[in-house]
C-alpha positions as CSV (number, residue, x, y, z in Angstrom):
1,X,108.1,62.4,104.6
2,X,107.3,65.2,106.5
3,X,104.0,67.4,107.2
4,X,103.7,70.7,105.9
5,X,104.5,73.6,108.1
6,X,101.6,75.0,110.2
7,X,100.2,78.0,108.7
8,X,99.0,81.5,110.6
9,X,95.2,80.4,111.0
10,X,94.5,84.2,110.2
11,X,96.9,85.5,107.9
12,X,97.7,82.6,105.8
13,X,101.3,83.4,106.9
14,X,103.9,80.1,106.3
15,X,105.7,78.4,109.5
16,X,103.1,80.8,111.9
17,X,100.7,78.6,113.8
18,X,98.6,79.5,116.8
19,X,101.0,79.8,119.9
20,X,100.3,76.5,121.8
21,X,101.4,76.5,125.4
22,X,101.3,72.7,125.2
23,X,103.4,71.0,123.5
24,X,102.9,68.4,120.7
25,X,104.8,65.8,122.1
26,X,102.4,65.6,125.4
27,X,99.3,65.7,122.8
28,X,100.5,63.1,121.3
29,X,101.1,61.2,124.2
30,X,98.2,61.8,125.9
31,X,96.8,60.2,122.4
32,X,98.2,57.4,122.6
33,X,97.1,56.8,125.9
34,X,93.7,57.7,125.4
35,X,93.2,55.7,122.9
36,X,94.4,52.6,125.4
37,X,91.6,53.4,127.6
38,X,89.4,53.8,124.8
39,X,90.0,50.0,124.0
40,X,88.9,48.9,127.4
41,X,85.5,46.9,127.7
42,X,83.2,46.8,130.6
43,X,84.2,44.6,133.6
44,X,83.1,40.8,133.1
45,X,85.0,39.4,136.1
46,X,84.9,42.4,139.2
47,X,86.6,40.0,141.4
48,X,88.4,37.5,139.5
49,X,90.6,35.0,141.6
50,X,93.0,33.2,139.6
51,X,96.3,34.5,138.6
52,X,96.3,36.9,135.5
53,X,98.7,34.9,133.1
54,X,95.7,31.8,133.8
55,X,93.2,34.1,132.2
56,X,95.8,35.1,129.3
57,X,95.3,38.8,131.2
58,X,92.1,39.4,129.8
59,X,91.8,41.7,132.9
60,X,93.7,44.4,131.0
61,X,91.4,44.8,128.4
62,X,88.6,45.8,131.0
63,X,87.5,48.9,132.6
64,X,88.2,48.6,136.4
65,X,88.2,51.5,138.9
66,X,92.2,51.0,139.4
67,X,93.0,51.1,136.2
68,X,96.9,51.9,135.5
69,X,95.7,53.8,132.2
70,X,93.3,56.1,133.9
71,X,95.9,57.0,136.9
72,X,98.7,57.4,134.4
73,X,96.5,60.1,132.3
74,X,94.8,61.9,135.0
75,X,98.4,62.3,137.0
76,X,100.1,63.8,133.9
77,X,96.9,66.3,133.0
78,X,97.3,66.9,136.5
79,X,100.6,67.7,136.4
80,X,100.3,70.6,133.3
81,X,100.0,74.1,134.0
82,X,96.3,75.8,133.3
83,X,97.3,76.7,130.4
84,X,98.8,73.4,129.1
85,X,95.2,72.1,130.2
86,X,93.2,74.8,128.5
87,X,95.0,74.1,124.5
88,X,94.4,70.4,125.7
89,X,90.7,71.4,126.0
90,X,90.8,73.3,123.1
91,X,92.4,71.0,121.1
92,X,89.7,68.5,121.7
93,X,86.9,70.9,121.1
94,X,88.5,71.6,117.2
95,X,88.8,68.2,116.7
96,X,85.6,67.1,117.3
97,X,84.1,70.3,114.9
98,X,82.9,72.2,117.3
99,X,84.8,75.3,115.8
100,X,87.4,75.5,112.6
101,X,90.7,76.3,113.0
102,X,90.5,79.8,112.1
103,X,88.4,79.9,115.6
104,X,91.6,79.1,117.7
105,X,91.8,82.3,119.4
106,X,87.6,82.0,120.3
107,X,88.2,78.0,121.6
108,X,91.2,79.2,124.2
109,X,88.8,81.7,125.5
110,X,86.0,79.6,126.1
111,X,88.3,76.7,127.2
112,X,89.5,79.2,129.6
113,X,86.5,80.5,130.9
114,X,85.7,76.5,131.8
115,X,88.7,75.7,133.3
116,X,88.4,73.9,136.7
117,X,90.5,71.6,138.2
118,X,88.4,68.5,137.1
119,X,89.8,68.7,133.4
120,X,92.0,64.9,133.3
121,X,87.9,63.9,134.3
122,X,86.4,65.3,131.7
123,X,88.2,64.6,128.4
124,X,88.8,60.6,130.1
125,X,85.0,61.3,129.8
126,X,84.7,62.3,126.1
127,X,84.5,59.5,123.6
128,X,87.1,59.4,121.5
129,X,89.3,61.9,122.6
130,X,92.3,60.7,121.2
131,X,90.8,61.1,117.8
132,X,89.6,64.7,119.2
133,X,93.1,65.8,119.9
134,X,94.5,63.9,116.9
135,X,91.8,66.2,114.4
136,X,92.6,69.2,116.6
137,X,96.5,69.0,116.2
138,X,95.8,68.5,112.3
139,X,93.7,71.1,111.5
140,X,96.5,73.3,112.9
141,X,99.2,71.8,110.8
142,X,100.6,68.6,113.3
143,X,100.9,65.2,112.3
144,X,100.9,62.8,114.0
145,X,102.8,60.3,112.1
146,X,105.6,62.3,111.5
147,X,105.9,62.4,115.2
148,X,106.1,58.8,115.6
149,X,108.0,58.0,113.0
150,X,110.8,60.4,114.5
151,X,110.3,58.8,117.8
152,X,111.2,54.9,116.0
């Protein structure tokens, strides 16, 4: 099964969608790690003692300031170009309905007029990004799960 082609947002063209400098595949990753971190619950134990495999790792599944999740996100946004972060941003900003699709060109610019280098910190901040980016990637013809089941 595979997704349709992405369509020219303006034109209606076939197999013409909006130029992304990012790729799909690091979307999608950074999906699937958001939505790790989004699982995470608040702390219950800051300084738990016993060994990790005695509390069946609960540990994991809690919010703490070293978490592996967090570094591993923020050190790949961090690694992308500008404009690898600003689709990112943009992306988000589509999926969550702040624009349509046919807006692309509009959400780059204002992506890229608040660009700064804090941008890993502020989508980790937005709930739900990795439903964000997911919608955003849609509405301009990705899927999803035709990426992961090509990756299986």
């Amino acid at each position: 099964m595979t997704s349709p082609e992405p369509q020219d947002i303006e034109t209606g063209d076939d197999n013409a969608a909006p130029e992304l400098t990012i790729s799909p595949e690091k979307v999608f990753f950074i999906i699937v790690k958001a939505r790790e971190f989004d699982v995470k619950d608040v702390v219950t134990e800051p300084d738990p003692g016993s060994n990790p495999s005695d509390d069946m790792d609960a540990a994991v599944l809690e919010d703490h300031k070293d978490d592996p999740t967090v570094e591993e996100i923020t050190s790949f946004i961090n690694a992308m170009s500008q404009d690898e972060q600003i689709d990112l941003v943009a992306l988000a900003w589509l999926g969550r309905d702040d624009y349509t699709a046919a807006d692309w060109a509009e959400i780059r610019a204002d992506a890229a007029q608040a660009w700064n280098k804090r941008t890993a910190s502020y989508l980790l901040g937005m709930p739900m990004l990795g439903d964000h980016l997911e919608e955003g990637l849609s509405q301009l013809g990705y899927s999803v799960e035709e990426y992961e089941f090509n990756r299986l």
